[in-house]
C-alpha positions as CSV (number, residue, x, y, z in Angstrom):
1,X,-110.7,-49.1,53.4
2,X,-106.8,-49.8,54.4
3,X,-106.8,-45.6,55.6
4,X,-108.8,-46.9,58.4
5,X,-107.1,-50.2,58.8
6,X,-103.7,-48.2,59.5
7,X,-105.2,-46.0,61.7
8,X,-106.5,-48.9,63.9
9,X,-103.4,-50.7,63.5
10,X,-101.5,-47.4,64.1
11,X,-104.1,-47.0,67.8
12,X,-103.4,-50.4,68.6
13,X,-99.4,-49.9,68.9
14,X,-99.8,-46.8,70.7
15,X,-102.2,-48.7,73.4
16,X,-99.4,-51.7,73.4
17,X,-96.8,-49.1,74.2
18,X,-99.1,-47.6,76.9
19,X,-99.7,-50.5,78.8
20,X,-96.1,-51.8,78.8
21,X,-95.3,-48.8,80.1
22,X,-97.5,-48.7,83.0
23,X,-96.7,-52.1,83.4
24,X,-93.2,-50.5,84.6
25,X,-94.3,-48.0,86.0
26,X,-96.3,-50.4,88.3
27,X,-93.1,-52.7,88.9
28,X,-90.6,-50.0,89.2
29,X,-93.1,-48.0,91.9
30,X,-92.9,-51.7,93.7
31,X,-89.0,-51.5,94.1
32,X,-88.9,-48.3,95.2
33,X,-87.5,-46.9,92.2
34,X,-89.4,-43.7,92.6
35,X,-87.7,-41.7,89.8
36,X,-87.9,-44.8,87.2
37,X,-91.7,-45.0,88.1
38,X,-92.8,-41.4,87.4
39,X,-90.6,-41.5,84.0
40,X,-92.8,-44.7,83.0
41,X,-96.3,-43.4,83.9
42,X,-95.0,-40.0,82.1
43,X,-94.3,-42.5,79.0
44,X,-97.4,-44.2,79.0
45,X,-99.4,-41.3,80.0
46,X,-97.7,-39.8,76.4
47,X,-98.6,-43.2,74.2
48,X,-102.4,-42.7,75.6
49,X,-102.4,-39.1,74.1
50,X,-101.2,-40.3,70.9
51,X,-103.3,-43.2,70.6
52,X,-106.3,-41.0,71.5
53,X,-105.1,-38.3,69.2
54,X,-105.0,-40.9,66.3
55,X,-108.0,-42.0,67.0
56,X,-109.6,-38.2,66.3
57,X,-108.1,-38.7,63.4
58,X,-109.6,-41.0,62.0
59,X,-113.1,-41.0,63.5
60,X,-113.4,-37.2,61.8
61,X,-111.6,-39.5,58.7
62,X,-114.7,-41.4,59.0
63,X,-116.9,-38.9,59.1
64,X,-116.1,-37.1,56.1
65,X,-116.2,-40.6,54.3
66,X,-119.7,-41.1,55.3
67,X,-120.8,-37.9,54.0
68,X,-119.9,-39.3,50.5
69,X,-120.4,-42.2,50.4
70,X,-121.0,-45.4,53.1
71,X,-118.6,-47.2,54.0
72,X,-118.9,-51.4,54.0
73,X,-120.5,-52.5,57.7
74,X,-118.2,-55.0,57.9
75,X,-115.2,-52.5,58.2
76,X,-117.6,-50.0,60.4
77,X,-118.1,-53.1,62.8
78,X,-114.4,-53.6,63.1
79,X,-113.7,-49.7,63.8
80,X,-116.4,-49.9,66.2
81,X,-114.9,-53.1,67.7
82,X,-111.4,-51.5,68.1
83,X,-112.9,-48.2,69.4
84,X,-114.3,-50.3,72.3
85,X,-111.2,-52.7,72.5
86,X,-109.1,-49.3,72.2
87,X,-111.5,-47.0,75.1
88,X,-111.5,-50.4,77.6
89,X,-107.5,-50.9,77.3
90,X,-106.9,-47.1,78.1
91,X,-109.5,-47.1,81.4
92,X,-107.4,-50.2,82.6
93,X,-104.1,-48.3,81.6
94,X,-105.2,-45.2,83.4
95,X,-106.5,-47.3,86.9
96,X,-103.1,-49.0,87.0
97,X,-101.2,-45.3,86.6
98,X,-103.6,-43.7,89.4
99,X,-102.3,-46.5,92.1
């Protein structure tokens, strides 16, 4: 189903922003660049929310699916893949923003 391939894809860039944001946040909180620092984590805290909100999205998407008809396990084992990828990358994200 491409529906759910864009919605991973769409999680994915969310996460990617997240993290490069934090990775500032991390650098500019190292240089003393106090009010730099809190705009990054501020930034990537934002990207999490909209990666996690997407990810509602389409796990309800999912579930209505399923109630019709089920979906190929090959595409359920790569939603379940990038859901873990996806809840691993924000608990490092979120330990690197609460340093």
């Amino acid at each position: 189903m491409k529906k759910i391939k864009k919605y991973v894809n769409m999680i994915k860039d969310e996460i990617e922003s997240a993290e490069e944001y934090a990775e500032k946040y991390v650098e500019a909180k190292a240089m003393g660049e106090t009010t730099n620092a809190e705009k990054y984590k501020l930034f990537a805290q934002q990207e999490i929310d909209h990666g996690m909100f997407i990810h509602q999205i389409a796990s309800d998407f999912i579930a209505k699916v399923q109630k019709v008809v089920t979906p190929p396990a090959d595409m359920m084992e790569k939603w379940e893949q990038a859901h873990v990828e996806c809840i691993s990358k924000v608990d490092s994200i979120k330990a690197m923003l609460a340093k």
